[in-house]
N, C-alpha and C positions, 0 to 999 in steps of 0.2 A: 529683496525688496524690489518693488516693481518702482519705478517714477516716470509721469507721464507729463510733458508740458505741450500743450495746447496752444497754436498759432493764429492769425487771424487768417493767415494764407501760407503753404508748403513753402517756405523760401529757396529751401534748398532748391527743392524740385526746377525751379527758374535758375538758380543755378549750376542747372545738368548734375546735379547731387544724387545720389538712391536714397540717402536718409540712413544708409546701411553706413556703420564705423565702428573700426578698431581701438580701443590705446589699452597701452599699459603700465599706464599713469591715470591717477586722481578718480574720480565717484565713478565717473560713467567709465565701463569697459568696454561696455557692446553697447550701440544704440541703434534700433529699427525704427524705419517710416510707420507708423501706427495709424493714418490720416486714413479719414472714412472719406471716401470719392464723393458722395451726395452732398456733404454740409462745406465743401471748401476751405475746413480749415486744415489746417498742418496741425501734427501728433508728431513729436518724438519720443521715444520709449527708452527707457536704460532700465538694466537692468544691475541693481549695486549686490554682490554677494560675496561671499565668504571670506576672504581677508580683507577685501574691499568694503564690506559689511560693515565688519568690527572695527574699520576705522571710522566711516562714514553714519555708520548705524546709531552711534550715539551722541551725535551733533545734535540739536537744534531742529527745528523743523524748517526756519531763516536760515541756516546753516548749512542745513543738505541739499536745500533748494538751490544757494546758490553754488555749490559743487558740484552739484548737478547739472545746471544754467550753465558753467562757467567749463564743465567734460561737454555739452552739447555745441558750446560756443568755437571749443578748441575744432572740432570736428567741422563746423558745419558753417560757423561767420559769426561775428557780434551779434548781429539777427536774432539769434537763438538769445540771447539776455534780456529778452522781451516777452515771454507768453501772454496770454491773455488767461489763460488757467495753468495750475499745477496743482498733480496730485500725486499719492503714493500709495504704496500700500507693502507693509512689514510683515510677510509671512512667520516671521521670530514670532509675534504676538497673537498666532493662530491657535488655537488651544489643540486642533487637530495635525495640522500640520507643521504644527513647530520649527518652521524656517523653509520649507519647500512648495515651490508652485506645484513641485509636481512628486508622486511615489519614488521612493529608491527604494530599492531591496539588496539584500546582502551579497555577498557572494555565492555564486551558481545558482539563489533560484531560481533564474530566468532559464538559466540553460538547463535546470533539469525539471521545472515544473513550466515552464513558458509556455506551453502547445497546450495546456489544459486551461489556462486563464480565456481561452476563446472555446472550450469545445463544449457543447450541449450537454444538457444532463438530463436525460429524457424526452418533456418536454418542454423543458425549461433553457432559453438561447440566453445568452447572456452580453448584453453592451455597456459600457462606460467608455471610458476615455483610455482608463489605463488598460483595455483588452484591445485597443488600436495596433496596428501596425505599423503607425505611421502616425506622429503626432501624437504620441502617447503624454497625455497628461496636459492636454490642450484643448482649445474649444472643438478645433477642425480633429483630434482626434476623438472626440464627442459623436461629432456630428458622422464622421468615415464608421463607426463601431453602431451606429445605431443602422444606417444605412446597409451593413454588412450582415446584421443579425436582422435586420425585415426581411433579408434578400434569405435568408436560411432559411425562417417561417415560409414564407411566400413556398420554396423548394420543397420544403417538409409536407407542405397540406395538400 
């Protein structure tokens, strides 16, 4: 599960904060500065999963919010028990993805089929996210696989 709480302004950031935070305790484990530099507001992100999930995942929507609010708060200042928005989003409830932001695969496919998920097949180049090197299963790994595979064409013709 993704959760994003929306600030009027980055508070951290004024207090020499990155937005970046550990624990290993309660909803929030990881949380990232998610803040877009043009609109001025502050973005923290947590990401709640897999036994942290199953505890948190079945609260309330009042409930996760504020364990949420309340891992953002622990990290960052009382500050954070304030948003101006909050959102979420449950990849359990994805029909495709059924609990992952992003592809896993088994053991050794990568290591004995991985050099072919980027290689040409004719003339057909191939980009997504999860043919990235780098940020695989991410927007920036989108954007890196699409950029790599014009720069193939571009070589090719």
């Amino acid at each position: 599960m993704k959760c994003d709480a929306v600030y009027e302004t980055p508070f951290w950031r004024a207090a020499g904060l990155t937005g970046f935070g550990l624990a290993d305790t309660g909803a929030v484990r990881v949380a990232f500065d998610n803040g877009v530099a043009d609109t001025g507001h502050g973005i923290l992100l947590a990401f709640v999963g897999g036994s942290t999930w199953q505890q948190y995942g079945s609260l309330s929507l009042d409930e996760r919010r504020s364990a949420v609010l309340a891992g953002f708060a622990k990290m960052f200042g009382p500050q954070a028990l304030r948003p101006i928005d909050y959102t979420e989003h449950d990849w359990t409830r994805e029909q495709w993805t059924r609990g992952g932001p992003v592809a896993t695969y088994p053991p050794g496919v990568m290591a004995t089929l991985g050099r072919h998920v980027r290689s040409p097949y004719g003339r057909v180049h191939w980009a997504g996210t999860e043919t990235s090197t780098y940020w695989t299963g991410y927007m920036d790994g989108a954007v890196r696989s699409g950029e790599r595979a014009a720069a193939e064409v571009l070589s090719a013709l």
